[in-house]
mmCIF entry with sequence, helices, sheets and N, C-alpha, C, O atoms, coordinates in Angstrom:
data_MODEL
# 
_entry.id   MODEL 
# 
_entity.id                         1 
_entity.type                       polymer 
_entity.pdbx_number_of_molecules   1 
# 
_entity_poly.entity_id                      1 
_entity_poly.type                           'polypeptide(L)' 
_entity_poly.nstd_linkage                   no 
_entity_poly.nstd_monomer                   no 
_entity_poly.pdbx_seq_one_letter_code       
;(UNK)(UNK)(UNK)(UNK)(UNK)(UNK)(UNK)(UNK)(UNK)(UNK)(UNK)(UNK)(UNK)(UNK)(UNK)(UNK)
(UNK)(UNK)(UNK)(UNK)(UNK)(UNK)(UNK)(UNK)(UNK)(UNK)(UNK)(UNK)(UNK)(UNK)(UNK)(UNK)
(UNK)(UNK)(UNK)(UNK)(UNK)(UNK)(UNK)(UNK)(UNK)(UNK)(UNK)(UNK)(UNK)(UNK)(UNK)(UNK)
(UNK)(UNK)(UNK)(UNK)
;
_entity_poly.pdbx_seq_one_letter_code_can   XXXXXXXXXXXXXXXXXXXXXXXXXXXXXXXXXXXXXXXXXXXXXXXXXXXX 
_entity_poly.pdbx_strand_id                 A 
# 
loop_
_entity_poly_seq.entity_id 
_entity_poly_seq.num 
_entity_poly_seq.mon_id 
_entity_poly_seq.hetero 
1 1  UNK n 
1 2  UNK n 
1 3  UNK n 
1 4  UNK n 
1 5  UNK n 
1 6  UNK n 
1 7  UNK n 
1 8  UNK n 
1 9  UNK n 
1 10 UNK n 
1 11 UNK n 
1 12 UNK n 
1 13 UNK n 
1 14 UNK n 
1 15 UNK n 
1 16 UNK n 
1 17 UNK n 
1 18 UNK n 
1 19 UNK n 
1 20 UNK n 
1 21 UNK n 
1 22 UNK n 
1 23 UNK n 
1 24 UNK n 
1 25 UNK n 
1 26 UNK n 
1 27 UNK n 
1 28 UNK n 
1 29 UNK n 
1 30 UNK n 
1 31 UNK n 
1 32 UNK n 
1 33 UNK n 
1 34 UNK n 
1 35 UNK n 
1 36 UNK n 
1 37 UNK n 
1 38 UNK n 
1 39 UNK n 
1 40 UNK n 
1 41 UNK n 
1 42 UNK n 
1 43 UNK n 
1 44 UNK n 
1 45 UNK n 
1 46 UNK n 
1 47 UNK n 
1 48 UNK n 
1 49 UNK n 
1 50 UNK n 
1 51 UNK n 
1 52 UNK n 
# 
_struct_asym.id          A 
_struct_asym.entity_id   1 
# 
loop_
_struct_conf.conf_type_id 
_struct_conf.id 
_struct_conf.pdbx_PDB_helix_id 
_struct_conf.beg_label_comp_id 
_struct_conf.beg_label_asym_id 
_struct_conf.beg_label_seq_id 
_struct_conf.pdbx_beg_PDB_ins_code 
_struct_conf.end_label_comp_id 
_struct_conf.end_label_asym_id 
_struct_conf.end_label_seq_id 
_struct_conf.pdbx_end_PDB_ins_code 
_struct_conf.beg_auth_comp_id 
_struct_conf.beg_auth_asym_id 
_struct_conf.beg_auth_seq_id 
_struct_conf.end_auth_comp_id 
_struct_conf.end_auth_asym_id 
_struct_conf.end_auth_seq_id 
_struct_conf.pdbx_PDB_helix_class 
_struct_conf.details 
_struct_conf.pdbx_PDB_helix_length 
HELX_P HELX_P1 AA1 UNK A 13 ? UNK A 28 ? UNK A 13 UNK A 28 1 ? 16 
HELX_P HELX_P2 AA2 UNK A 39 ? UNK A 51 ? UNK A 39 UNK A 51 1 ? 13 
# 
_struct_conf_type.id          HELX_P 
_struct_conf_type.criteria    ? 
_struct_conf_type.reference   ? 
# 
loop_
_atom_site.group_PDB 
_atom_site.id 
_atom_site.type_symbol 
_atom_site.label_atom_id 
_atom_site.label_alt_id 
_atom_site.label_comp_id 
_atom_site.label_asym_id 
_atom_site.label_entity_id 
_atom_site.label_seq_id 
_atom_site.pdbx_PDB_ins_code 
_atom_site.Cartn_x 
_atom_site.Cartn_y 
_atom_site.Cartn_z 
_atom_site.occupancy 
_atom_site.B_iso_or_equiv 
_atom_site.pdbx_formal_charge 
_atom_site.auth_seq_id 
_atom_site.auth_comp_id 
_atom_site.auth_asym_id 
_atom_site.auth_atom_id 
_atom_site.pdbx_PDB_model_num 
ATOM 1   N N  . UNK A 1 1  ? 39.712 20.404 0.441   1.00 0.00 ? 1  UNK A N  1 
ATOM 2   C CA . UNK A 1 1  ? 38.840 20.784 1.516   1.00 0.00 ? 1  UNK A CA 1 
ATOM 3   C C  . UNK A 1 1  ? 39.183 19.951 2.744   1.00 0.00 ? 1  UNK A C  1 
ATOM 4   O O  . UNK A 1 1  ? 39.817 18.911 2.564   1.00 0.00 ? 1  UNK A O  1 
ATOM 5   N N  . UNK A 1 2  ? 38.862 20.274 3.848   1.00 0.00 ? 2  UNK A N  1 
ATOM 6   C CA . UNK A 1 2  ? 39.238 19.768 5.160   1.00 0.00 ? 2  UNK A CA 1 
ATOM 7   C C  . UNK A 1 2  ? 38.583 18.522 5.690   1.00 0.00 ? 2  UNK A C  1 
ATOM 8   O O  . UNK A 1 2  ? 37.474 18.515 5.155   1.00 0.00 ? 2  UNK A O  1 
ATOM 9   N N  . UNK A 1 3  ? 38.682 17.558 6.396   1.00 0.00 ? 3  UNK A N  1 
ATOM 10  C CA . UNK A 1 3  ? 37.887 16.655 6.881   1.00 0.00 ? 3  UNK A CA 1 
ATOM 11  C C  . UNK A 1 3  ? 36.760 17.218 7.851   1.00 0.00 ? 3  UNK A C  1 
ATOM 12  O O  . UNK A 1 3  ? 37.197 18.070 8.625   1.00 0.00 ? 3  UNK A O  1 
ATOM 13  N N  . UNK A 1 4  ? 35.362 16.921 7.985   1.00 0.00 ? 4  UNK A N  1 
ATOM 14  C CA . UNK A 1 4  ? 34.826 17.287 8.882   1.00 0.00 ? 4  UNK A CA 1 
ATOM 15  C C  . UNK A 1 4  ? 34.153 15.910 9.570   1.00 0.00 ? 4  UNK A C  1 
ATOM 16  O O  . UNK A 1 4  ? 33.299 15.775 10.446  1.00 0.00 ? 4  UNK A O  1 
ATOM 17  N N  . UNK A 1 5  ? 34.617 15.336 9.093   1.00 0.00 ? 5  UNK A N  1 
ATOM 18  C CA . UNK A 1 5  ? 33.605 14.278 9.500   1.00 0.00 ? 5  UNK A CA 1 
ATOM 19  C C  . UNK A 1 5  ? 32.765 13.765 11.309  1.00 0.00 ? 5  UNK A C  1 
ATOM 20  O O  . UNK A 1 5  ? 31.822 13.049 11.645  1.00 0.00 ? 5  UNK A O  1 
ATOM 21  N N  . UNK A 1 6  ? 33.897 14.724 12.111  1.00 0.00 ? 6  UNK A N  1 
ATOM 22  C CA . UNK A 1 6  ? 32.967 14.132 13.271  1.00 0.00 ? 6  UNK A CA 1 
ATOM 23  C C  . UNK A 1 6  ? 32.225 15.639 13.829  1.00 0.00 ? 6  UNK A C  1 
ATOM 24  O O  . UNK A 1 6  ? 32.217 16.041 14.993  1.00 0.00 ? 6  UNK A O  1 
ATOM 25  N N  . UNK A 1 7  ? 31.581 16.360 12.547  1.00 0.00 ? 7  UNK A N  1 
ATOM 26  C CA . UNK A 1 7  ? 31.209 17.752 13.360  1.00 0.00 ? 7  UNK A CA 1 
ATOM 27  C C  . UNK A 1 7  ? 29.468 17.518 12.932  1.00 0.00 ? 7  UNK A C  1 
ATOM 28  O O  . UNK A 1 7  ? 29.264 17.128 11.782  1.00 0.00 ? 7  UNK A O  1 
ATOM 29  N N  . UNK A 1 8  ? 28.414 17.721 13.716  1.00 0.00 ? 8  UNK A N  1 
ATOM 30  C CA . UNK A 1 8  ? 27.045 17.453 13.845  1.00 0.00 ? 8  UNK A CA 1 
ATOM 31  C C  . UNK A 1 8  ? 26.639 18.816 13.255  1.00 0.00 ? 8  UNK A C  1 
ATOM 32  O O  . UNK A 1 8  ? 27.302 19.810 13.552  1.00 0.00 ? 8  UNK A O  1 
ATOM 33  N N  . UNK A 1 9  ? 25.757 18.890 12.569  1.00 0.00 ? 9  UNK A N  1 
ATOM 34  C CA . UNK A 1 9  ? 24.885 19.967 11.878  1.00 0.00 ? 9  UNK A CA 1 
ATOM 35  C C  . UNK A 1 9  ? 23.530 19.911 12.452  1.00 0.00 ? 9  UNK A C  1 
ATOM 36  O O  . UNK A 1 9  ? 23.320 18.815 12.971  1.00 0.00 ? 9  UNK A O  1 
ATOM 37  N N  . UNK A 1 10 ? 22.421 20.830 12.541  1.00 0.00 ? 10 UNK A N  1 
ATOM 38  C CA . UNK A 1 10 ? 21.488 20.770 12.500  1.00 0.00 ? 10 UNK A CA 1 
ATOM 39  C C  . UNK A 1 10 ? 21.110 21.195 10.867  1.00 0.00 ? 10 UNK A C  1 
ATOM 40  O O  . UNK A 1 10 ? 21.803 21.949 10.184  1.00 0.00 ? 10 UNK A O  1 
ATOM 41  N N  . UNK A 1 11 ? 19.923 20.565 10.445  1.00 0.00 ? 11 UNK A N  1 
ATOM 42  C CA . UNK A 1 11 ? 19.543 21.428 9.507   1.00 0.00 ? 11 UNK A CA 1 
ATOM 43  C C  . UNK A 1 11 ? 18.178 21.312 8.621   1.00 0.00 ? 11 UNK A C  1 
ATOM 44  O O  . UNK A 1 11 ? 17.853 20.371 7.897   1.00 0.00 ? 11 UNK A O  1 
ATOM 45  N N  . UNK A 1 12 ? 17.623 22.254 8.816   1.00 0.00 ? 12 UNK A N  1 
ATOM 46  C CA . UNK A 1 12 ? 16.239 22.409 8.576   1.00 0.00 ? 12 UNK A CA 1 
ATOM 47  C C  . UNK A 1 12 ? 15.580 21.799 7.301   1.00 0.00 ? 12 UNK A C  1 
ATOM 48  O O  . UNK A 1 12 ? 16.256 21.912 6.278   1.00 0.00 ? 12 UNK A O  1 
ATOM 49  N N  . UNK A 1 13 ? 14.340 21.154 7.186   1.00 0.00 ? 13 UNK A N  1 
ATOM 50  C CA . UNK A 1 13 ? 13.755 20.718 5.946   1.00 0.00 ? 13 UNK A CA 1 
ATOM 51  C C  . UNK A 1 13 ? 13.858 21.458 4.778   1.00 0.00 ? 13 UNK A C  1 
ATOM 52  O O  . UNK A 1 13 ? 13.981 21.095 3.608   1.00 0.00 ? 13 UNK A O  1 
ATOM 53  N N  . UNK A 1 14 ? 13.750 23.100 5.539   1.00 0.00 ? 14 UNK A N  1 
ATOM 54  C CA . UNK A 1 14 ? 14.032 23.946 4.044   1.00 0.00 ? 14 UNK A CA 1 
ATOM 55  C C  . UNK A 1 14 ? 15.166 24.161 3.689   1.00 0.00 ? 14 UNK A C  1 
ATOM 56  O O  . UNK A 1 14 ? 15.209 24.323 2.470   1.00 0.00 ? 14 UNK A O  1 
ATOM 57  N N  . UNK A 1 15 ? 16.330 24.261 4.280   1.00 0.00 ? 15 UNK A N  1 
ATOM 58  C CA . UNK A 1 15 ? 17.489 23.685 3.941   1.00 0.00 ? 15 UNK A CA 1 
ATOM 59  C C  . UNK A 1 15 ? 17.686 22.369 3.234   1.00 0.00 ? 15 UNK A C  1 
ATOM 60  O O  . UNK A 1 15 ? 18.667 22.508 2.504   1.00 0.00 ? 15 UNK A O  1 
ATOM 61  N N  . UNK A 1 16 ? 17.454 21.801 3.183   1.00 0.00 ? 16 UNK A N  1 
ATOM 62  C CA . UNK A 1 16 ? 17.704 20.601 3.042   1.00 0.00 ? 16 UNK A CA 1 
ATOM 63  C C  . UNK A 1 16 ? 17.137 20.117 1.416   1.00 0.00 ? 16 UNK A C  1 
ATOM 64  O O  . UNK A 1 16 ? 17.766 19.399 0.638   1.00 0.00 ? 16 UNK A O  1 
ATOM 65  N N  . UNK A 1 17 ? 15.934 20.665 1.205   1.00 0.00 ? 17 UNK A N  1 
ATOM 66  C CA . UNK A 1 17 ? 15.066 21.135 0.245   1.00 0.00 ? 17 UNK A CA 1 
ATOM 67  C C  . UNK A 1 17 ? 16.246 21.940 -1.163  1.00 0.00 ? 17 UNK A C  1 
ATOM 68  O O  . UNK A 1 17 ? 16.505 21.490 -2.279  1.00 0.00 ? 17 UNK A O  1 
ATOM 69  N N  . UNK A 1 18 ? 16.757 23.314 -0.454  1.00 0.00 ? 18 UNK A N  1 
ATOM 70  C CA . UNK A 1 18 ? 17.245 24.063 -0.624  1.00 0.00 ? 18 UNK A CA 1 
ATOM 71  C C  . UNK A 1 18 ? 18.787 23.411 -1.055  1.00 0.00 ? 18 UNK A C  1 
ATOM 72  O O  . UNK A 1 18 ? 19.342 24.198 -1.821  1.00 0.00 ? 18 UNK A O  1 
ATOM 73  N N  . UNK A 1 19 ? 19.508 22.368 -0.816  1.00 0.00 ? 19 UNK A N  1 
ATOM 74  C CA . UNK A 1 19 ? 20.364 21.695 -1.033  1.00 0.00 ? 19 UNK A CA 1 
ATOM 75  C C  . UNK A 1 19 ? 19.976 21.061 -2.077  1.00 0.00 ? 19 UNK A C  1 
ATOM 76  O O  . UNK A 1 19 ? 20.525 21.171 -3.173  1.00 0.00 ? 19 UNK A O  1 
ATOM 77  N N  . UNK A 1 20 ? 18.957 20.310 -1.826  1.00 0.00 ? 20 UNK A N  1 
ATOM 78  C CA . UNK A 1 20 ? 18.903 19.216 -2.960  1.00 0.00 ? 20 UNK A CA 1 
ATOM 79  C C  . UNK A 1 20 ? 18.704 19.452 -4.545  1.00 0.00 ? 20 UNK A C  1 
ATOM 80  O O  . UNK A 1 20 ? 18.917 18.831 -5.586  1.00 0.00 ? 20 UNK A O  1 
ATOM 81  N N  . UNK A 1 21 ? 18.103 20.872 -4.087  1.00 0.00 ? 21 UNK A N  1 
ATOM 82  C CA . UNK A 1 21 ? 17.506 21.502 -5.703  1.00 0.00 ? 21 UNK A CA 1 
ATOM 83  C C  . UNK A 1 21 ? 18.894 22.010 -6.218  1.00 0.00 ? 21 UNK A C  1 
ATOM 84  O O  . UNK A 1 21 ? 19.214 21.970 -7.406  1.00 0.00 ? 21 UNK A O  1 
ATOM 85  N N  . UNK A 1 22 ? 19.732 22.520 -5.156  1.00 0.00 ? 22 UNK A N  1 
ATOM 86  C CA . UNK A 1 22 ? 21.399 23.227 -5.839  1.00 0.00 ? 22 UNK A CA 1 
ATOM 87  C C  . UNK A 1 22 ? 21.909 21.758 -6.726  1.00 0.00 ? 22 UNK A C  1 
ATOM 88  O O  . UNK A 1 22 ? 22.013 21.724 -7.952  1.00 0.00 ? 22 UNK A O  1 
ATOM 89  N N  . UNK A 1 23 ? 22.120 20.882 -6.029  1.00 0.00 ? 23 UNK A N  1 
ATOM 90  C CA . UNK A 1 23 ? 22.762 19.448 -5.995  1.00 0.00 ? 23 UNK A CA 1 
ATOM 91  C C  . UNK A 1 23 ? 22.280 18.989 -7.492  1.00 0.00 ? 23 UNK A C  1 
ATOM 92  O O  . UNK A 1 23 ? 22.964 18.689 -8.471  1.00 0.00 ? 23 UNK A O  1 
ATOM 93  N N  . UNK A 1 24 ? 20.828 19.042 -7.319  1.00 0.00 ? 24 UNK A N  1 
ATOM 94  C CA . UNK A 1 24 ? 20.553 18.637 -8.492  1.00 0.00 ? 24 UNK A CA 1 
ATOM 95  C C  . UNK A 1 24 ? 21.107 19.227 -10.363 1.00 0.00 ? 24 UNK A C  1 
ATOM 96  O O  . UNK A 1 24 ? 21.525 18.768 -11.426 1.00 0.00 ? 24 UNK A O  1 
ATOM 97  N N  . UNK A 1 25 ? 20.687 20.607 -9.652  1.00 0.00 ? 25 UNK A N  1 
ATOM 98  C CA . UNK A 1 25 ? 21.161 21.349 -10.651 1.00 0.00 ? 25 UNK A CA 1 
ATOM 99  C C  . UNK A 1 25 ? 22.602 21.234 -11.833 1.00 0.00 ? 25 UNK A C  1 
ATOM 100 O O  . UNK A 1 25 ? 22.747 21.277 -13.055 1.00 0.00 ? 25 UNK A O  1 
ATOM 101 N N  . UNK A 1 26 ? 23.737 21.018 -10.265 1.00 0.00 ? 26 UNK A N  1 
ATOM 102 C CA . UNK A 1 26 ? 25.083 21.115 -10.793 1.00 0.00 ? 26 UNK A CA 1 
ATOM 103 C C  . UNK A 1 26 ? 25.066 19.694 -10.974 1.00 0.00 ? 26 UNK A C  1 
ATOM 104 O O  . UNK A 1 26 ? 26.182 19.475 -11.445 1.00 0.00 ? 26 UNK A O  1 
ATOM 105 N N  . UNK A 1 27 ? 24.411 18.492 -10.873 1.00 0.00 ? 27 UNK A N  1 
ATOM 106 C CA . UNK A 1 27 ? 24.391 17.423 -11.751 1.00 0.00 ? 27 UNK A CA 1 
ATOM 107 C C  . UNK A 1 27 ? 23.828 17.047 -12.688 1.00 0.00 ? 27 UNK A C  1 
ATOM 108 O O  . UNK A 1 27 ? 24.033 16.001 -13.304 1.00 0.00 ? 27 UNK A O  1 
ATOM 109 N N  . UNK A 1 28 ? 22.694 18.240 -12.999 1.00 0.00 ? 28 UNK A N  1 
ATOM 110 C CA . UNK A 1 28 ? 22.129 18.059 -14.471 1.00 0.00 ? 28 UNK A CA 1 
ATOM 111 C C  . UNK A 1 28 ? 23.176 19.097 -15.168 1.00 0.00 ? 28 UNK A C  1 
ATOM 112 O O  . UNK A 1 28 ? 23.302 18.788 -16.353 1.00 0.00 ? 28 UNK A O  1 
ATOM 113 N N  . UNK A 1 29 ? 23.820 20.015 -14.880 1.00 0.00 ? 29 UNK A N  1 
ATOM 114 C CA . UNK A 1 29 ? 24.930 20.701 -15.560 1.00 0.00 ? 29 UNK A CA 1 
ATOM 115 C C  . UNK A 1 29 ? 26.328 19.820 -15.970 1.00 0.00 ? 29 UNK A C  1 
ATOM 116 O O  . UNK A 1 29 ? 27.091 20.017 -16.916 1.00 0.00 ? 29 UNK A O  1 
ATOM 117 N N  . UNK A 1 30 ? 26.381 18.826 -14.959 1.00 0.00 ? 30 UNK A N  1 
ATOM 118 C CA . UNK A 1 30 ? 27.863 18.168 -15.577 1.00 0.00 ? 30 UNK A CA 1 
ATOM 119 C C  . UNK A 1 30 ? 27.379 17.331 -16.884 1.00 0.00 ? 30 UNK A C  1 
ATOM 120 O O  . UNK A 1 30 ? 28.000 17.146 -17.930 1.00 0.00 ? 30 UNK A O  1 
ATOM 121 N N  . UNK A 1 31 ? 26.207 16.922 -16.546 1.00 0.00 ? 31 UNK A N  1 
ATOM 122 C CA . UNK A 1 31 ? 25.497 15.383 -17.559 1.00 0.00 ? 31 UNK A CA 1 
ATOM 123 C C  . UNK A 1 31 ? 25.854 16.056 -18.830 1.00 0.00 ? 31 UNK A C  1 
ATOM 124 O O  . UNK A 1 31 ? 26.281 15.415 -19.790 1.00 0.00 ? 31 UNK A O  1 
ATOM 125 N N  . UNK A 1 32 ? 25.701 17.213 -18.848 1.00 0.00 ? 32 UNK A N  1 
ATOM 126 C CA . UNK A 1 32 ? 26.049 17.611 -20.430 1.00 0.00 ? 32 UNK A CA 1 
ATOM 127 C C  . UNK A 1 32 ? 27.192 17.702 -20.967 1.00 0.00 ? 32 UNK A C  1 
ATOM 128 O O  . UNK A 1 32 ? 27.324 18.159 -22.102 1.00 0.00 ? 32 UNK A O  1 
ATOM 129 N N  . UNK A 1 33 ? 28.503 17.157 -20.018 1.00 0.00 ? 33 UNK A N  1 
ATOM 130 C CA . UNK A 1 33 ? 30.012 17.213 -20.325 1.00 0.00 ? 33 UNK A CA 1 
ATOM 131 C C  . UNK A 1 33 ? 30.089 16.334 -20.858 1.00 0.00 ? 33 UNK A C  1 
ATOM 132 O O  . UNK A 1 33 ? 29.067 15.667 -20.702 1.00 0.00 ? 33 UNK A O  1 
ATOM 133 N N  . UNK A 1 34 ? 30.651 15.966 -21.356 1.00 0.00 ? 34 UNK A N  1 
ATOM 134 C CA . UNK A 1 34 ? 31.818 14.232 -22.001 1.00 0.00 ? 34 UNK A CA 1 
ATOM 135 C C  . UNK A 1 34 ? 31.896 14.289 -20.985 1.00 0.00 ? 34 UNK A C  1 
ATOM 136 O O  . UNK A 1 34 ? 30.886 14.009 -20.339 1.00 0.00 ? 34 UNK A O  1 
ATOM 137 N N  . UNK A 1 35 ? 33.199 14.701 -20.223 1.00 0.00 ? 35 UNK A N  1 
ATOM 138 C CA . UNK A 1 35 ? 33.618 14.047 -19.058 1.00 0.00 ? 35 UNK A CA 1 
ATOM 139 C C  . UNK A 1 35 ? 33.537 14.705 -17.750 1.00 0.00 ? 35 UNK A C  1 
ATOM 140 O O  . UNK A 1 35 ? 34.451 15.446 -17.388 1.00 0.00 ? 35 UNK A O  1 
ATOM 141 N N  . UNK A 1 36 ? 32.350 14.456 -16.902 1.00 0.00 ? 36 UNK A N  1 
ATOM 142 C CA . UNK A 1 36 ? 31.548 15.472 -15.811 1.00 0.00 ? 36 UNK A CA 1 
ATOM 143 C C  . UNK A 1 36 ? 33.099 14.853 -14.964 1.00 0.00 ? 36 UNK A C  1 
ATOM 144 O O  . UNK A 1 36 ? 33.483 13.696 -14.793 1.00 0.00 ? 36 UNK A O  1 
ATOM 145 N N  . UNK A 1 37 ? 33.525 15.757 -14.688 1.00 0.00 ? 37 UNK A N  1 
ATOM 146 C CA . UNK A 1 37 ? 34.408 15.578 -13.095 1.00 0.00 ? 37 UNK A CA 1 
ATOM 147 C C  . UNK A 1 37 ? 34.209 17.163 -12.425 1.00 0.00 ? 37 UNK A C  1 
ATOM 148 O O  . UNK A 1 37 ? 33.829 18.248 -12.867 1.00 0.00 ? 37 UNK A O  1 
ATOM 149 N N  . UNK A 1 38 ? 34.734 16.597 -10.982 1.00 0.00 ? 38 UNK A N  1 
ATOM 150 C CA . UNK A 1 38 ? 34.270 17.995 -10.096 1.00 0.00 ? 38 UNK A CA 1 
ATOM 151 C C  . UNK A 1 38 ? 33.036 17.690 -9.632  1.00 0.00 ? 38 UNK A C  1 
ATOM 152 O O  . UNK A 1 38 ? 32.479 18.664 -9.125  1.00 0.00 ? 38 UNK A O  1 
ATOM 153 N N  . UNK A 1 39 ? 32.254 16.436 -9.620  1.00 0.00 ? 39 UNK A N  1 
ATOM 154 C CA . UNK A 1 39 ? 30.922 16.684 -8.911  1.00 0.00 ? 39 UNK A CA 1 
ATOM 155 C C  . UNK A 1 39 ? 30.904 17.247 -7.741  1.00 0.00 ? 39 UNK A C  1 
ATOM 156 O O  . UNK A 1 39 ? 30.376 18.312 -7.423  1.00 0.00 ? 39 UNK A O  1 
ATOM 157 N N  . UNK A 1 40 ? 31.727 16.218 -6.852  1.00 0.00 ? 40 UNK A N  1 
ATOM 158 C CA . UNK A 1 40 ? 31.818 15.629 -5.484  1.00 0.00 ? 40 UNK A CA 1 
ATOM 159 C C  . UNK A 1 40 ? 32.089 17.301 -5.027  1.00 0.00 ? 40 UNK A C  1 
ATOM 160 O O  . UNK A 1 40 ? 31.299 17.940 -4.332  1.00 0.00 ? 40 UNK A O  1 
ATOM 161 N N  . UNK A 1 41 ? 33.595 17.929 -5.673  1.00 0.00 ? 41 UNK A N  1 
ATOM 162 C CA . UNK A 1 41 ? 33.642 19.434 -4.878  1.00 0.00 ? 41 UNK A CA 1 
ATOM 163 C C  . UNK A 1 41 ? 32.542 19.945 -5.350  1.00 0.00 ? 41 UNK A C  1 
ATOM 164 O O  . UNK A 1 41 ? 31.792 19.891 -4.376  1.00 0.00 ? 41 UNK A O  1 
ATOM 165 N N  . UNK A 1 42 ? 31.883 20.467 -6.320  1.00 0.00 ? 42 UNK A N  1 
ATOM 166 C CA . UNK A 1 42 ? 30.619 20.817 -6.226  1.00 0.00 ? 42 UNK A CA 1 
ATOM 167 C C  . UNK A 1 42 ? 29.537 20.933 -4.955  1.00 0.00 ? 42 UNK A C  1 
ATOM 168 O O  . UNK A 1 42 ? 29.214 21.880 -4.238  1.00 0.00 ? 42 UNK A O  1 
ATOM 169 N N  . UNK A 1 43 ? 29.169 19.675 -5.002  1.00 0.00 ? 43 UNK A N  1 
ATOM 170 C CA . UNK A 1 43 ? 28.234 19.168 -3.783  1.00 0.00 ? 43 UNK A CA 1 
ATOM 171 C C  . UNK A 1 43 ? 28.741 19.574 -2.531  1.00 0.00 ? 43 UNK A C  1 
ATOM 172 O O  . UNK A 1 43 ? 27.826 20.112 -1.907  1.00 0.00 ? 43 UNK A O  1 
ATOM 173 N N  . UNK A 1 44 ? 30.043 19.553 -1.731  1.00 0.00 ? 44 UNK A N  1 
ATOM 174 C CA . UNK A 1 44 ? 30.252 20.056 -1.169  1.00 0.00 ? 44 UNK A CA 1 
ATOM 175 C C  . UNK A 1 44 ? 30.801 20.860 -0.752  1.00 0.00 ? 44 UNK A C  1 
ATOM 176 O O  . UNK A 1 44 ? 31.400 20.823 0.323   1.00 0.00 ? 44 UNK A O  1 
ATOM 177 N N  . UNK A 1 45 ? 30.723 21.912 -1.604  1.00 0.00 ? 45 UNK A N  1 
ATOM 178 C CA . UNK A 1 45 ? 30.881 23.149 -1.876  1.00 0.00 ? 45 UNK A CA 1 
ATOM 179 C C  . UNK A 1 45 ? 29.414 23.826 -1.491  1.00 0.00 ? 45 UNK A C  1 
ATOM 180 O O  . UNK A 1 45 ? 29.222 24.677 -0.622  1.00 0.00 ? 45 UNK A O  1 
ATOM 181 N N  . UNK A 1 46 ? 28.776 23.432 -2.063  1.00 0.00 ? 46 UNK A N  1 
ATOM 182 C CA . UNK A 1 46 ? 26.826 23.731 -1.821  1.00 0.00 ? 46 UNK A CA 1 
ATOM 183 C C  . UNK A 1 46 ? 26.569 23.173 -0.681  1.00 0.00 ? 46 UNK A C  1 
ATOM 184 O O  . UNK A 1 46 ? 25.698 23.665 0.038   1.00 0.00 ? 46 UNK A O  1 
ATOM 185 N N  . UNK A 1 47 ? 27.107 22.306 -0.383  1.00 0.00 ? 47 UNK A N  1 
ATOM 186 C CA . UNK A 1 47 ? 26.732 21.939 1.528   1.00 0.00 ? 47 UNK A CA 1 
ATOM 187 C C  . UNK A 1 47 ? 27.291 23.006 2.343   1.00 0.00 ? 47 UNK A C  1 
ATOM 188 O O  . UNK A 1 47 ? 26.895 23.701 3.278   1.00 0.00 ? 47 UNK A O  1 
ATOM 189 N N  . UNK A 1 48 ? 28.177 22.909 1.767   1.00 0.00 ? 48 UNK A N  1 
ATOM 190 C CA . UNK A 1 48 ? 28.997 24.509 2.984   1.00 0.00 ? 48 UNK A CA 1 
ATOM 191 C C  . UNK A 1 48 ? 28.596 25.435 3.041   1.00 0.00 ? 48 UNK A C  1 
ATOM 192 O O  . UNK A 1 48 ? 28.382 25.906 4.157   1.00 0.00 ? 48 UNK A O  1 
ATOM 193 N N  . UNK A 1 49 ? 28.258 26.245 1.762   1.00 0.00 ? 49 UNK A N  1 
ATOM 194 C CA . UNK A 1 49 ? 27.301 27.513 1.423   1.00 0.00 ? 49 UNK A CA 1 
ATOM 195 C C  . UNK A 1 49 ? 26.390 27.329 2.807   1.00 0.00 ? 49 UNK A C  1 
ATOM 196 O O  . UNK A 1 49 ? 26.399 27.882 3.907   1.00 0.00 ? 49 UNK A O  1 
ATOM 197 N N  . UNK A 1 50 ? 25.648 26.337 2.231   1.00 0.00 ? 50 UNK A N  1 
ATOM 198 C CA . UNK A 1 50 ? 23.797 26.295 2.680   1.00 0.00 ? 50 UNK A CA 1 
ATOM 199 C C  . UNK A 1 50 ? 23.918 25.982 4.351   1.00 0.00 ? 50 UNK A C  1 
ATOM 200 O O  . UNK A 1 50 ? 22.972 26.249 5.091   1.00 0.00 ? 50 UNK A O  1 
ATOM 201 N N  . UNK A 1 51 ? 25.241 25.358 4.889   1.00 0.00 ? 51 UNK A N  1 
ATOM 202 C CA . UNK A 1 51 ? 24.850 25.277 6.292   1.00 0.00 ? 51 UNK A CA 1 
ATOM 203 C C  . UNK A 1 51 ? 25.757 26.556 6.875   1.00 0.00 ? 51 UNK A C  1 
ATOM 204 O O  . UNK A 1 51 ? 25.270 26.906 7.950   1.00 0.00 ? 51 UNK A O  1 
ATOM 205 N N  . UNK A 1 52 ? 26.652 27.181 6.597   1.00 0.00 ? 52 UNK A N  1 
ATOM 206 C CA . UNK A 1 52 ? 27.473 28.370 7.419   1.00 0.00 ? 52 UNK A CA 1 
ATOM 207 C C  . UNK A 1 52 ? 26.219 29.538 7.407   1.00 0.00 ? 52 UNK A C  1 
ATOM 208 O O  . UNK A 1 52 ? 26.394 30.637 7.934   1.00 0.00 ? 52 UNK A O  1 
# 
C-alpha cells in the first residue's frame, strides 16, 4: 500500500465508531490463529474502505 502519511482526513464520530467495531472484529478473528499475521493490512484496509 502507498504512503499517505502527510494527507488530513476529516472524519466523523460515526465513522470512527464504525472503524473501530470493523478493527475490532478482524482482531478478534486473527486471536483465533496460531499465528495472526496480516493485522496491520487489515486495519488499513478498513481505514480506506470507511474514509473513500
Amino acid at each position: 500500500m502507498s504512503d499517505v502519511d502527510d494527507i488530513e482526513v476529516e472524519i466523523s464520530e460515526r465513522e470512527r465508531a464504525r472503524i473501530r467495531k470493523r478493527v475490532l472484529a478482524a482482531e478478534k478473528e486473527k486471536l483465533d490463529l496460531k499465528l495472526p499475521r496480516g493485522i496491520n493490512d487489515d486495519i488499513e484496509q478498513i481505514i480506506r474502505e470507511e474514509v473513500e
